[in-house]
DSSP file (Angstrom, degrees, kcal/mol; ACC not computed):
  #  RESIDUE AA STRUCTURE BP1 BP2  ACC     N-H-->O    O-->H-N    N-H-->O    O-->H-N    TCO  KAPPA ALPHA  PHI   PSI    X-CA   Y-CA   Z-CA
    1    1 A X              0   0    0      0, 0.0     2,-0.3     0, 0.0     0, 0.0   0.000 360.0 360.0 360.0 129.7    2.0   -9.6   -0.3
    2    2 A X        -     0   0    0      3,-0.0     2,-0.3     4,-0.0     3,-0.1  -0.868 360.0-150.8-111.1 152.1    4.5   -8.3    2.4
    3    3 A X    >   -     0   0    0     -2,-0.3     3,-1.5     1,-0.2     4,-0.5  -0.887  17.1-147.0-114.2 110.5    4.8   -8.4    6.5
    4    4 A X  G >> S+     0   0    0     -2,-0.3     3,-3.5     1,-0.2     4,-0.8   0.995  96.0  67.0 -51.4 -64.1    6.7   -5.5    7.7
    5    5 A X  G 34 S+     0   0    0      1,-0.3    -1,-0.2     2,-0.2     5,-0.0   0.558  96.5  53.4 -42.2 -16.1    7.9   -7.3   10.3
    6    6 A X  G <4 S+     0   0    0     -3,-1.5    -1,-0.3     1,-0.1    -2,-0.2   0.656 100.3  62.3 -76.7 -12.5   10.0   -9.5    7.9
    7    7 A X  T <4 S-     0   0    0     -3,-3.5    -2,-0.2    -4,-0.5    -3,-0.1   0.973  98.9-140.8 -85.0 -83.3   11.4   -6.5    6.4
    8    8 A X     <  +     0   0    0      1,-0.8     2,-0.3    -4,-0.8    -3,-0.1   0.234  65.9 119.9 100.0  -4.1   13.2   -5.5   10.1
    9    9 A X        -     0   0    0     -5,-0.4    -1,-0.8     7,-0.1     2,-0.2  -0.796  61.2-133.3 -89.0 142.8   12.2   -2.0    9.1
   10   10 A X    >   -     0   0    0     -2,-0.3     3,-0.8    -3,-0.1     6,-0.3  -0.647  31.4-108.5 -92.7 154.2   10.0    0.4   11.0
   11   11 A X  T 3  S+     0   0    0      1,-0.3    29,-0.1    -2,-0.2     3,-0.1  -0.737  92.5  36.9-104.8 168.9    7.5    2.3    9.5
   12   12 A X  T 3  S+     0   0    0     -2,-0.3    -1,-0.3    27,-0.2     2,-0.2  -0.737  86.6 114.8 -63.1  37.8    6.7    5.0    8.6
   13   13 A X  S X> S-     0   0    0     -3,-0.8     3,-2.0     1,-0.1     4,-0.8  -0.494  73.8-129.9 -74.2 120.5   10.4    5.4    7.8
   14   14 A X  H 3> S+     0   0    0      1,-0.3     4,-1.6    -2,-0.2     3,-0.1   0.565 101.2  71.0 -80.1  13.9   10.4    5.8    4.1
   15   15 A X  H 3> S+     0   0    0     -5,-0.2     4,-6.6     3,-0.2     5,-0.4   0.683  95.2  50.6 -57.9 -37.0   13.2    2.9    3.9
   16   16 A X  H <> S+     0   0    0     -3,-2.0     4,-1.2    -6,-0.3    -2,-0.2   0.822 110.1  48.9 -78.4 -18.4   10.7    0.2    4.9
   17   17 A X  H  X S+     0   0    0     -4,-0.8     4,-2.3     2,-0.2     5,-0.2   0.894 120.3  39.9 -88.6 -50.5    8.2    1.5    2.0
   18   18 A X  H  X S+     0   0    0     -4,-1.6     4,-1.3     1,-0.2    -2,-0.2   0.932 111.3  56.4 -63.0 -34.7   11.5    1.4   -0.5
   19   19 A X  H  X S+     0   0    0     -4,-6.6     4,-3.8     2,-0.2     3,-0.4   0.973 116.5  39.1 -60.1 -44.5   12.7   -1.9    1.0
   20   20 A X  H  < S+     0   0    0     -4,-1.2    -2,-0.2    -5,-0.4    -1,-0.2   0.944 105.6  56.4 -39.1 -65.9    9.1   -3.4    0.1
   21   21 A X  H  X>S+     0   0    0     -4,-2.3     5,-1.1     1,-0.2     4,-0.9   0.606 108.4  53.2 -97.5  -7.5    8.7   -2.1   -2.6
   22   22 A X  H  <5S+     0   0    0     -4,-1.3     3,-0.4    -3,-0.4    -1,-0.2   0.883 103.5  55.7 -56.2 -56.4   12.4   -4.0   -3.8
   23   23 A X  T  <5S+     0   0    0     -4,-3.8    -1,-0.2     1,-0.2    -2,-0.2   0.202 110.3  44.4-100.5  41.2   11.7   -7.0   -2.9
   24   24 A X  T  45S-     0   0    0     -3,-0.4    -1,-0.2    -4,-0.2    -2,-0.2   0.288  94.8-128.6 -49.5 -35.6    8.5   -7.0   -5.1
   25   25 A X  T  <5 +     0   0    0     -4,-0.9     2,-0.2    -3,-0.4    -3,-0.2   0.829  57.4 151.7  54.9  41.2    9.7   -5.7   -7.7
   26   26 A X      < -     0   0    0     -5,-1.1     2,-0.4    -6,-0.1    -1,-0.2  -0.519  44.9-134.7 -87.6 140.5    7.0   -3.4   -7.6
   27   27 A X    >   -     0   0    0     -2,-0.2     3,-1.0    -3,-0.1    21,-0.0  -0.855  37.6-116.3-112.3 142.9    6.7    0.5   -9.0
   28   28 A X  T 3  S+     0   0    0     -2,-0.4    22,-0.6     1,-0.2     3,-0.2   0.693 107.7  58.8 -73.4 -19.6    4.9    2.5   -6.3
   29   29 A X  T 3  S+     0   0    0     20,-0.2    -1,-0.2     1,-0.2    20,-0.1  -0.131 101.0  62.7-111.2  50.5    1.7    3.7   -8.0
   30   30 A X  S <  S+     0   0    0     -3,-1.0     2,-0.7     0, 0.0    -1,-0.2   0.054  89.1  98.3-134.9  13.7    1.0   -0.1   -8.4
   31   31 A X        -     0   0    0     -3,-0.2    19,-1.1    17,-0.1     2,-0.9  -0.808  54.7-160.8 -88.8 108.4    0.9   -0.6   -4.6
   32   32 A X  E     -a   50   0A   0     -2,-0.7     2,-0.6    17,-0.1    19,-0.1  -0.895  14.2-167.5-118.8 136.7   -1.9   -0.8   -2.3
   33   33 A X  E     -a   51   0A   0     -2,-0.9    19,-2.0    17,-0.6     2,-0.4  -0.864   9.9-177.5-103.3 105.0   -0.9   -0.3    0.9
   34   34 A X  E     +a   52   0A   0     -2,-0.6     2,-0.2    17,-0.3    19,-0.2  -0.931  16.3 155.5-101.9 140.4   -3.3   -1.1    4.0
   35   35 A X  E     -a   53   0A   0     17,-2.0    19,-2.8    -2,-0.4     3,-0.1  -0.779  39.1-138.6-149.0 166.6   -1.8   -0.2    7.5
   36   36 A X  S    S+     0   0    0     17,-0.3     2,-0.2    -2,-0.2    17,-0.1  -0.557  91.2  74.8-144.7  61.5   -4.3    0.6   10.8
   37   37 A X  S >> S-     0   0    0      0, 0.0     4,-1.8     0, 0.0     3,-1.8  -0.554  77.1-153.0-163.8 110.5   -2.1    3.4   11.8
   38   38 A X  H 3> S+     0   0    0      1,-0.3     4,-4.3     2,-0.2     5,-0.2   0.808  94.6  63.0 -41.4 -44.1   -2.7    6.5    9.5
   39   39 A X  H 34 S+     0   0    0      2,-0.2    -1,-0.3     1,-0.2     4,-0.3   0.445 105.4  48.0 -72.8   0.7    0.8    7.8   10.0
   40   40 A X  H <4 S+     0   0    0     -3,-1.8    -1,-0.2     2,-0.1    -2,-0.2   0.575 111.8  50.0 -83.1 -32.9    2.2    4.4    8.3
   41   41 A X  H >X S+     0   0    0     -4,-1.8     4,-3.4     2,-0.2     3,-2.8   0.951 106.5  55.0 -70.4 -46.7   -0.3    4.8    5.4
   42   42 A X  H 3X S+     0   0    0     -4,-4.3     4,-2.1     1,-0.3    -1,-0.2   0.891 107.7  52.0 -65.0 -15.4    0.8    8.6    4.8
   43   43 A X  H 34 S+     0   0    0     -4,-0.3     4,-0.3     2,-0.2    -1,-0.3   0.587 106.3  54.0 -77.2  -6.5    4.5    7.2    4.5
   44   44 A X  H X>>S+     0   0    0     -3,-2.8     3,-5.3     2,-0.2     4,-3.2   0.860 109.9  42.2 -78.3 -41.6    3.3    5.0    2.1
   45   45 A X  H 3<5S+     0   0    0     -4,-3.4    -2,-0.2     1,-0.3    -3,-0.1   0.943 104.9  71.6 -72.4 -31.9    1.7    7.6   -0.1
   46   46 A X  T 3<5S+     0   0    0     -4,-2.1    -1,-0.3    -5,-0.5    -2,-0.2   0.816  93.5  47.2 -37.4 -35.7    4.7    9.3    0.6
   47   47 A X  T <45S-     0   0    0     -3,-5.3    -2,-0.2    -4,-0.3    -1,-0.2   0.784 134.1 -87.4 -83.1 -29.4    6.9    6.9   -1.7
   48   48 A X  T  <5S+     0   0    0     -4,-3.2    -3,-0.2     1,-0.2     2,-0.1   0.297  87.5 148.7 140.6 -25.9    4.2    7.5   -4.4
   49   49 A X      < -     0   0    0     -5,-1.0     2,-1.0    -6,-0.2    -1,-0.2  -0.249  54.1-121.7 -32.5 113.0    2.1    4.3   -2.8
   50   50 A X  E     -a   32   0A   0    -19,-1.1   -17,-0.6   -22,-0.6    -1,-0.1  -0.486  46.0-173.2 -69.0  81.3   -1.6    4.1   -2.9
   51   51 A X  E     +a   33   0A   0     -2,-1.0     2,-0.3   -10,-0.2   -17,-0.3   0.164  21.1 173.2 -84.6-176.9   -2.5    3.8    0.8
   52   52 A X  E     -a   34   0A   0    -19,-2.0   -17,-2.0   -14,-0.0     2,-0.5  -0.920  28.0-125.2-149.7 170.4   -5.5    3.2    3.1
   53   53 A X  E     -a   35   0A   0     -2,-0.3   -17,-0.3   -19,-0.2     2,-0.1  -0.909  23.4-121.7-115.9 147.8   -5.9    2.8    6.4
   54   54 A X        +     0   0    0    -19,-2.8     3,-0.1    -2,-0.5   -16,-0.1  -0.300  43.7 152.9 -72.1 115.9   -7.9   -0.5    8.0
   55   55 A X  S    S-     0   0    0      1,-0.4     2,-0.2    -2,-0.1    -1,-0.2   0.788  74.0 -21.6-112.0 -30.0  -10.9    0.9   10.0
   56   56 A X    >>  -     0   0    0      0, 0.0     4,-1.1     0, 0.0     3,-0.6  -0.874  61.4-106.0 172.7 124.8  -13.0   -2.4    9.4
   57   57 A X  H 3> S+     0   0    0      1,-0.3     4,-0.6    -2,-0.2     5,-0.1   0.570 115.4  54.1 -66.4 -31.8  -13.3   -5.5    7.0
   58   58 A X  H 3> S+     0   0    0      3,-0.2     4,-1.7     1,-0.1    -1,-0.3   0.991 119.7  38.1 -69.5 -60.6  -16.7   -4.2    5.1
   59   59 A X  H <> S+     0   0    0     -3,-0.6     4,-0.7     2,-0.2    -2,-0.2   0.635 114.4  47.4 -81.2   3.9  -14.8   -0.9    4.3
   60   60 A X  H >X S+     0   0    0     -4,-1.1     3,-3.7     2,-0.1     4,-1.0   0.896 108.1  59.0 -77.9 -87.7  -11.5   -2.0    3.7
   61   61 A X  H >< S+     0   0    0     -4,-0.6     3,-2.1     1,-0.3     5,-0.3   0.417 112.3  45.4  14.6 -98.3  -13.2   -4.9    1.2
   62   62 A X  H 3< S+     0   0    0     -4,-1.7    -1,-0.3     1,-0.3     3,-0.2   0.486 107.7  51.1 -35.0 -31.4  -14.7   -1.8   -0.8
   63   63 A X  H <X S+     0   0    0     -3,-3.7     4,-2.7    -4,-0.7    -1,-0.3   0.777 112.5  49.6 -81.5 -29.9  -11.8    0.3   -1.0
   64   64 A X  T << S+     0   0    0     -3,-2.1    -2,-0.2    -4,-1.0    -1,-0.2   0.558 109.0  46.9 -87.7  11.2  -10.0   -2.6   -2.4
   65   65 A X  T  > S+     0   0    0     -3,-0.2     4,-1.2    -4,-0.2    -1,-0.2   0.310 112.7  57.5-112.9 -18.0  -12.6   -3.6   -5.0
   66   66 A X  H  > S+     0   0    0     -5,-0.3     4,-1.5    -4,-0.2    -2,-0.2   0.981 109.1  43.5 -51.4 -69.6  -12.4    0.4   -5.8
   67   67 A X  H  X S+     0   0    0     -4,-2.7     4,-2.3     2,-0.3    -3,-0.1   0.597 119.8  42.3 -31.7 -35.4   -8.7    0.2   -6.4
   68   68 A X  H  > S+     0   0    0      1,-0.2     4,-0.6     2,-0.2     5,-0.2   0.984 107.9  55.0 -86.2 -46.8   -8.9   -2.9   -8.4
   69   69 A X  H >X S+     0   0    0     -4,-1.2     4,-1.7     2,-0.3     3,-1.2   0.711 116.6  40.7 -70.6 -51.7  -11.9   -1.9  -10.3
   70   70 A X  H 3X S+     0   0    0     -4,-1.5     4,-3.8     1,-0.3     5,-0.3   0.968 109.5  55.8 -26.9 -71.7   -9.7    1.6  -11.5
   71   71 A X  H 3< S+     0   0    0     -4,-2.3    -1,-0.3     1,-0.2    -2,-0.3   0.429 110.9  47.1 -59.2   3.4   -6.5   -0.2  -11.9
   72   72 A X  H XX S+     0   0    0     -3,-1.2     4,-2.1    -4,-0.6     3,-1.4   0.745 115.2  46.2 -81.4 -62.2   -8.9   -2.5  -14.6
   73   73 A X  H 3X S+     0   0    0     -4,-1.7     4,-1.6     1,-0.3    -2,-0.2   0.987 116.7  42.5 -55.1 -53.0  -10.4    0.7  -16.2
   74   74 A X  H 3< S+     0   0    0     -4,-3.8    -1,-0.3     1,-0.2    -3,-0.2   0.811 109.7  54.9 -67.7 -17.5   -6.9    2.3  -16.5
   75   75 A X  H <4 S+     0   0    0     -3,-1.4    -1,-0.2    -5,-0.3    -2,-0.2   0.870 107.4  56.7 -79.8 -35.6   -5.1   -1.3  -17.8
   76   76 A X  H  <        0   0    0     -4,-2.1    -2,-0.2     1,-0.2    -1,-0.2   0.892 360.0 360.0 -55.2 -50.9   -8.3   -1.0  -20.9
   77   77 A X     <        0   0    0     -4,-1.6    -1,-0.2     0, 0.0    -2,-0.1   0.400 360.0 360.0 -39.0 360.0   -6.8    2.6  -21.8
């Protein structure tokens, strides 16, 4: 887990996505990205990131037990 604000990069700037996603050591369609500003989630999906944006904790919860629950199916392949 990363804090933009540690970074010192703005988002959406696609630097801040690539600086993230460096010091993770992360590939970008193994990212999920939650932001509560749409235009910061479409710069994620922009690097290749898998975003969403935070409308409320019951549907963020779901979307991230979607994501996981894919990235499980697709790790079985």
């Amino acid at each position: 887990m990363l804090y933009s604000h540690e970074t010192r990069l703005l988002k959406p700037e696609s630097e801040a996505y690539e600086n993230a996603l460096e010091r993770l050591g992360a590939d970008a369609d193994d990212v999920f990205f939650i932001d509560d500003h749409e235009v910061c989630a479409e710069g994620a999906r922009a690097v290749g990131m898998n975003a969403i944006v935070h409308r409320d904790n019951p549907s963020t919860i779901t979307a991230i037990e979607e994501y996981l629950k894919q990235a499980i199916r697709l790790e079985r392949m």
